[in-house]
N, C-alpha and C positions, 0 to 999 in steps of 0.2 A: 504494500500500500504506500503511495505516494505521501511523506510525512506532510503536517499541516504550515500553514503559513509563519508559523512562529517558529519552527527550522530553520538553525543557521550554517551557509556552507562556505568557508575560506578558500579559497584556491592561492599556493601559493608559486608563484612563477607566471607570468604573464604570456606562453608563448602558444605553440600548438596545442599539447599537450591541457594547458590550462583552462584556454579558450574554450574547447573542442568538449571539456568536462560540461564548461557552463551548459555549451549550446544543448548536447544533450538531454539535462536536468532541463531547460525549458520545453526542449519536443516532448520530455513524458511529464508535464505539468507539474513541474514541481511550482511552487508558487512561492517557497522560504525565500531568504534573502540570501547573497552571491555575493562575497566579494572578492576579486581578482586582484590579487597585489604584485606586480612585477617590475623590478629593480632597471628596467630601461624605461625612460619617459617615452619613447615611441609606441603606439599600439601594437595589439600584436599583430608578427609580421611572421612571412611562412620563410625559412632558413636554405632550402636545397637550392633556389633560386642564386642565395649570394657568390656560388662557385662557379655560375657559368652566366646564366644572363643578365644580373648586376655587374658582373666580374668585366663582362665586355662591353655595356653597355647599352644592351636592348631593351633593361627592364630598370627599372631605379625606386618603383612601389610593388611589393608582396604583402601589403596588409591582407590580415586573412579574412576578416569581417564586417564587412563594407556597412551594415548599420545594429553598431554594437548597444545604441541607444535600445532598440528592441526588446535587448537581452535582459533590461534593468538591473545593470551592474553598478555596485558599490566600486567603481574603480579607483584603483589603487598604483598610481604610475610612478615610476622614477624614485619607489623606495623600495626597503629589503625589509625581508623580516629577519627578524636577528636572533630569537630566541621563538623555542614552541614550548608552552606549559602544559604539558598533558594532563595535568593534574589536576587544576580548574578550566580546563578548556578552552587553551587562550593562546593568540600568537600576541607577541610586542617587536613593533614595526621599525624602522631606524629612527624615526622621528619621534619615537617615544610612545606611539599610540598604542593601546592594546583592544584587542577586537578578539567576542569571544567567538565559538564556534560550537555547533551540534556533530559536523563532521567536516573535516579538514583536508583537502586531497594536496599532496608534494610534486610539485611539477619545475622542482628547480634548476633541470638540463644539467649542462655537464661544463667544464671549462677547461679548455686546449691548455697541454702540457708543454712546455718547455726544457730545453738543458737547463741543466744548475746555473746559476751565475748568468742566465741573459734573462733579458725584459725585453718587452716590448718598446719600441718606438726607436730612432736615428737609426731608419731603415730595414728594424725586424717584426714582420708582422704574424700575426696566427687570423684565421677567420673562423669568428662564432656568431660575428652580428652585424647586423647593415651597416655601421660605421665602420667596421672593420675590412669590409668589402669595397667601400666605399675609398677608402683609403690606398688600399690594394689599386685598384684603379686608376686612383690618383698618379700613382708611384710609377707605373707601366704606361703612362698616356704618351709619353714618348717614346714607346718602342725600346726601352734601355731594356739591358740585360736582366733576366731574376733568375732568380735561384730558390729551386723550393726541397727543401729537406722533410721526407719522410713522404714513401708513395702509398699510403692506404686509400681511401675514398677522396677524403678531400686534396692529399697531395697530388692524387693525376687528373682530378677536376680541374685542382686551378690549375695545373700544366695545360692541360688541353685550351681551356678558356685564354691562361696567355698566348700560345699559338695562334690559336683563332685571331687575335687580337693583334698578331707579328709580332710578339715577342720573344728574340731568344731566351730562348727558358734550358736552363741545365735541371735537371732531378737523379737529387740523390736520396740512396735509400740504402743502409744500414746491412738489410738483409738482403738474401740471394736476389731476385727478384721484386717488382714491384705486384703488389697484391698478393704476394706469395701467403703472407698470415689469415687472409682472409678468404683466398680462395686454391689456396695449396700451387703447387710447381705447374701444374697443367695451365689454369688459370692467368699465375706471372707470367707465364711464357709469352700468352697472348695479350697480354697486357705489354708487354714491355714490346713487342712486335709493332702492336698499335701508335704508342709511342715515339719509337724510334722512326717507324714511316711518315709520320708525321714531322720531324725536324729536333725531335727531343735528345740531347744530352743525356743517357743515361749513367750513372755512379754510383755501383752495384757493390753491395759488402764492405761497405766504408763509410765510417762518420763524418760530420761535419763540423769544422767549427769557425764563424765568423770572429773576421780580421777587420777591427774599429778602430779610424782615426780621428781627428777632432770634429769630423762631417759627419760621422756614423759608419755605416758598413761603408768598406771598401774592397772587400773581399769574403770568399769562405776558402778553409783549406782543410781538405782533403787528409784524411789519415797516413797517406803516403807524401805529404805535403805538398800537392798539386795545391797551387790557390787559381779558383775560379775570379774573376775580377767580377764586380757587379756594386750595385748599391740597396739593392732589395734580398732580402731574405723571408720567403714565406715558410711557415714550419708548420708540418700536418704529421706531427707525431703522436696522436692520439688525442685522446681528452680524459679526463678525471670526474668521475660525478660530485657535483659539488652539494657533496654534506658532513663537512667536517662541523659547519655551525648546528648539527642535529644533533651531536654528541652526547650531551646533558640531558636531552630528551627523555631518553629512554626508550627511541626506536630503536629497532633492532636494526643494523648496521653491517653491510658485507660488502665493499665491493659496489655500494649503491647499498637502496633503500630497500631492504628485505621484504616481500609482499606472497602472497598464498596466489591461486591461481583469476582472484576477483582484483586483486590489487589492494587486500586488506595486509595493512603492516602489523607486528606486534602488538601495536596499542588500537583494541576496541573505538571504530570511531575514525582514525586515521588511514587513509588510501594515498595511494602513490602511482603516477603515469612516467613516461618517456624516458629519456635518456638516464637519468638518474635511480630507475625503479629496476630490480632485478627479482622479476616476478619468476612462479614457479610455473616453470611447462609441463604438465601432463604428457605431452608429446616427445618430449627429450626426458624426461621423469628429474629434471636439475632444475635447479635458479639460475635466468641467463640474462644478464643485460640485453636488449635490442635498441640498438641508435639507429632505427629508422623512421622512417614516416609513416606509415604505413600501422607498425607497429602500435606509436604511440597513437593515431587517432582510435586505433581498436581497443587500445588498453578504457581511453579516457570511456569511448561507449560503455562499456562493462563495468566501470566504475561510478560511471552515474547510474547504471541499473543497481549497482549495489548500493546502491546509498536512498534511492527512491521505493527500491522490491525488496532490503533484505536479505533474508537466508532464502527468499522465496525466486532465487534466481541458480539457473542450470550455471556449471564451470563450462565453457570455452574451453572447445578446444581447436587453437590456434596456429597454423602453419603461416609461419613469419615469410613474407615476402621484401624483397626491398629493388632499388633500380639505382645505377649509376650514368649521367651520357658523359661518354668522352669523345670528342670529334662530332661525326655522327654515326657512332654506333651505340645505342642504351643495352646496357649490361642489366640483365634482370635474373631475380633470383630467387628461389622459390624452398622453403623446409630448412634446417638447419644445416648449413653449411659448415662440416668439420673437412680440415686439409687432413687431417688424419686418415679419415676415411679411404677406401677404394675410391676412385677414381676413373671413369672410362671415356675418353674423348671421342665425339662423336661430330658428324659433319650433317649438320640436317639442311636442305636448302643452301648447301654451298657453305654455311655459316658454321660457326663452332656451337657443341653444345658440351657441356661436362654434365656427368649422371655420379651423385656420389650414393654411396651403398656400404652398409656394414651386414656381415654377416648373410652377403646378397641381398638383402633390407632395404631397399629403396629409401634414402635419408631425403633426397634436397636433389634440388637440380640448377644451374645456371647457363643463361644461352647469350649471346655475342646479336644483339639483335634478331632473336628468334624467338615475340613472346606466343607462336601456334607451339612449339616446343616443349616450353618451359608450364604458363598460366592453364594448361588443362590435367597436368598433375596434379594440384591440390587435393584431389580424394585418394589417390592412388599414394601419394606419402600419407596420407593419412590414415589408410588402411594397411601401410606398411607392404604392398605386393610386393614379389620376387622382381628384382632388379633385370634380371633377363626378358621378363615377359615387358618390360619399359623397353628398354635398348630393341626387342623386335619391334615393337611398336613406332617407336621413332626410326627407325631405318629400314623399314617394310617399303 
């Protein structure tokens, strides 16, 4: 049953994830009150965009909500919350305010990691947010050289986007390959193919570390001390959920924000969405981070059913999908992708596909712009078929 008008719901992060809860809660008639508190004065705005069509300049608004007035938010912009009291029900804001709550959803994303000893700004950037994109942009409008360290999603995004853009772009990455951690050796191969055809510098199993003089960067050097000359350095070394301020709490804390398979944290009353929430899969029978989009809008649905239905709501179960474009080829990917796993590379329509499988268990599949390939598995990971009767199927 839908709680009555005198339910209070906090959201706290202002982004997808956040948003995506409210909208929710108002399709199944919640009628409580809402408030959205998130630590950028901007509205909220949608993120996969800032890697390629901000990056190059085709797009410069992604707000996701075009009339958020609707929604009757208590909004809450350009502060943080700094502390959550589980105890009387209450967050206290940076500005001092406190605001109680009946149920509390954690949507405070995640924030890009760095080497020890660098910071941002005289020429180092990372991108988590339209300023940060914005700035990127700035930095490249003349075609100078970048350099971007660390090739996971966002580091061969923004590779590609400066390409697009005529930018000599060098990318170094640590590990064997680019994407290698996230989509095993089959995956880098073509990834780093991609790449490289395109005009990419790749510098493959070797660190980096920028070379600053009174201007900022003026260089990166190479672990064999090759120095790159440039004056930009982009870093897509990963990200960190950011809940070290949850501490005191008393949520339970792993790795991100510990959540059951509804998105319920340890403490009765508190749910958690996106980048920061490491909910449990039924499907992978663990608790996994997923930083995708995709993910998080599914989480936040399921989250406002719990908070409006109750216990009186079935568990989801969820096969994580997510997509990358680099060039123009969108990388799509479907089930949980382990480089662990088996591996079989397949050619469907000329295109690459990878079928990953444990125990010939059909896990996950990723295709190279082939989503007739990849998006009509979803029941077939999910029923777990034999991996061979997939691969005839896709190669019939």
């Amino acid at each position: 049953m839908t709680p009555r008008g005198t339910h209070r719901v906090v959201i706290v992060g202002a982004g997808l994830g956040g948003l995506r809860v409210a909208e929710h809660l108002r399709r199944q008639r919640y009628t409580g009150a809402i408030t959205l508190v998130g630590d950028e004065s901007a509205e909220p705005y949608d993120r996969p965009p800032l890697s390629k069509a901000v990056l190059v300049g085709t797009m410069t608004d992604t707000t996701l909500a075009k009339d958020i007035p609707s929604l009757d938010l208590d909004l809450r912009l350009g502060t943080r919350v700094e502390t959550v009291d589980t105890s009387d029900r209450s967050v206290v804001l940076s500005n001092g305010d406190r605001i109680g709550y009946d149920s509390l959803v954690l949507a405070p994303g995640a924030v890009p990691r760095l080497p020890a000893g660098v910071g941002v700004g005289g020429g180092v950037h990372v991108l988590r947010t339209i300023a940060d994109s914005l700035g990127i942009r700035a930095a490249i409008a003349d075609g100078r050289r970048l350099v971007v360290v660390g090739a996971g999603f966002i580091g061969c995004e923004v590779a590609a986007s400066a390409r697009r853009a005529g930018v000599d772009v060098d990318l170094v990455e640590r590990l064997s390959l680019p994407l290698v951690q996230v989509l095993g050796e089959a995956g880098g191969r073509r990834a780093a193919e991609l790449h490289r055809e395109h005009g990419v510098r790749l510098h493959l199993g070797t660190g980096a570390t920028p070379v600053t003089g009174p201007d900022g960067v003026r260089a990166v050097r190479l672990d064999d001390g090759t120095e790159l000359e440039c004056r930009d350095i982009v870093y897509g070394i990963g990200v960190t959920p950011d809940v070290e301020w949850l501490a005191p709490s008393g949520i339970a804390l792993d790795d991100g924000i510990l959540c059951d398979s509804l998105g319920r944290t340890s403490i009765p009353g508190v749910f958690a969405v996106g980048d920061a929430a490491r909910w449990w899969h039924p499907l992978l029978g663990a608790h996994r981070r997923l930083e995708h989009w995709m993910s998080t809008t599914g989480q936040a649905e399921t989250v406002a059913h719990a908070i409006t239905a109750g216990d009186d709501i079935a568990v989801p179960t969820t096969v994580p999908f997510f997509w990358s474009d680099q060039y123009d080829v969108k990388i799509q990917g479907l089930g949980f992708v382990d480089p662990s796993d088996d591996v079989r590379e397949l050619e469907v329509d000329g295109k690459p596909v990878l079928v990953y499988s444990r125990d010939n268990v059909l896990r996950a599949v990723v295709g190279f712009s082939v989503p007739t390939a990849v998006l009509p598995l979803r029941k077939s990971i999910m029923s777990g078929v034999d991996v061979d009767e997939v691969v005839a199927r896709l190669t019939e």
